[in-house]
N, C-alpha and C positions, 0 to 999 in steps of 0.2 A: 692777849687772851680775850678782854674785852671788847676787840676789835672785831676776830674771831665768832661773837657770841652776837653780835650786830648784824656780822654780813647774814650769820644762820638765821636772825629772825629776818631779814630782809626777804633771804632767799625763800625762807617758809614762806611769806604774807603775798611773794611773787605767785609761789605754785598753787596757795590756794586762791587767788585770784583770778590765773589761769581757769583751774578746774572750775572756777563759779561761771567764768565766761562759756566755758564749754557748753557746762551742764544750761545755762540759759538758751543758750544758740538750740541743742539740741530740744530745749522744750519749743521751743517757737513752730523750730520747724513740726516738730509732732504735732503742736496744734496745729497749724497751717493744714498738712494730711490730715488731719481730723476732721476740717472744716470745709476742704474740698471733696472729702467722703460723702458728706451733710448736704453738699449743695450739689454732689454730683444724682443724689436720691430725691432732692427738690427742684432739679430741674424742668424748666416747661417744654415741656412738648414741642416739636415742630410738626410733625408730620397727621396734624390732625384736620380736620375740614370743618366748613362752618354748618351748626346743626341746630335747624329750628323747626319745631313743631311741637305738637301740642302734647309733650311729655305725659302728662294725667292720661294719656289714650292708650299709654304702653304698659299702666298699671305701676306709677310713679306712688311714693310713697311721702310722707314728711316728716324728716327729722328734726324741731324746734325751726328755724327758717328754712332750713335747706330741700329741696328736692332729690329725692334718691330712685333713680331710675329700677323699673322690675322688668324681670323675666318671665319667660312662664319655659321655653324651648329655646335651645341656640343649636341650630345644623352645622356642623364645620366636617370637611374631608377626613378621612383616615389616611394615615403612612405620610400626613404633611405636618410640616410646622409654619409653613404663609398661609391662616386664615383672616377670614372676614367675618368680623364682629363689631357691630356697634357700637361703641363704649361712648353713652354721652354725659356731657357736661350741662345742665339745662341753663337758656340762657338768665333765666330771673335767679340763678346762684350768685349770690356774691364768695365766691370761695372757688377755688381750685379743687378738683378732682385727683387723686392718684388711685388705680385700680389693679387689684390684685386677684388674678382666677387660680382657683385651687383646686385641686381633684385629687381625693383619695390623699387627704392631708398635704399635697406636694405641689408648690406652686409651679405654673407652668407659663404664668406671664405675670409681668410688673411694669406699670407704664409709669411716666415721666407725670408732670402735672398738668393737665386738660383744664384749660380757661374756661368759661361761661361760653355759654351759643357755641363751644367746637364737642368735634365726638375726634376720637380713635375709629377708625373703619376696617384698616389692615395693619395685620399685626404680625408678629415671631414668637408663635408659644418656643419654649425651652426643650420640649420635647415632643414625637409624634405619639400619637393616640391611636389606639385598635379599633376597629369597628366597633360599634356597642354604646349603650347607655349609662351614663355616668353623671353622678350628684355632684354639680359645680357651686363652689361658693364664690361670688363675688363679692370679695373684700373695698368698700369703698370708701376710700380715709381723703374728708376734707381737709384742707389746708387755707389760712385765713390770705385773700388776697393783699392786707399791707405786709405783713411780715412773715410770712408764709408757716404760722402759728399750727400747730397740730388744734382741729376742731373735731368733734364727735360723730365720729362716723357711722355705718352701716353694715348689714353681712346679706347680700340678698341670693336667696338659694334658686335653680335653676336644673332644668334636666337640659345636658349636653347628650346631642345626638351626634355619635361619632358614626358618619355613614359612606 
């Protein structure tokens, strides 16, 4: 009988051993996707060009050290989604770039992260746009270049000319 009452704790101490091994394997993995989520949104850019001039001439702004570039008009085609837009990085930033255009509350593009001296020049909004004028926010969220730390960003407003 006591024999009996041994194997049962054994065999208890087995399945909840098991079950801890489980449930660890699967938290791993969840963080793992969690963390390639994070770095699939902190990614740098490749597809940008090197961009150097005198930002202050485009109606740059500053935030504590940073440079945030302004707008004042951006022309992009109607019934496309490949436009041409500048989106730069200035090069006296120490910090990464990610930029977000939004219209009528609804983002229509989100880029990867733009290094110091590059810009974005073409791009893939999410969806095509009707002829017409439309109030653009560009959402501009630094990230620190050692550890790609969220810094204090920007919202610079903009009339898009959809023509």
């Amino acid at each position: 009988m006591e024999q009996k009452r041994n194997n049962t704790k054994y065999l208890t101490i087995v399945i909840i051993t098991i079950l801890f091994l489980i449930i660890c394997v699967l938290l791993i993995i969840f963080i793992d996707y969690m963390n390639k989520d994070n770095q699939d949104d902190l990614a740098i850019a490749t597809d940008t060009v090197k961009y150097s001039t005198d930002i202050m001439q485009l109606g740059a702004e500053y935030t504590g050290d940073i440079k945030i570039p302004g707008y004042d008009s951006i022309n992009i085609p109607a019934n496309t989604k490949d436009v041409k837009i500048t989106l730069p990085n200035p090069e006296d930033n120490e910090c990464y770039f990610k930029f977000e255009l939004i219209v009528d509350d609804k983002t229509i593009y989100t880029s990867k992260l733009v290094e110091p001296g590059r810009a974005i020049n073409q791009l893939e909004l999410t969806e095509t746009l009707d002829r017409g004028e439309y109030d653009l926010l560009i959402k501009i969220s630094p990230y620190s270049l050692k550890d790609k730390a969220a810094l204090i960003g920007a919202e610079v407003k903009a009339n898009l000319n959809v023509v």
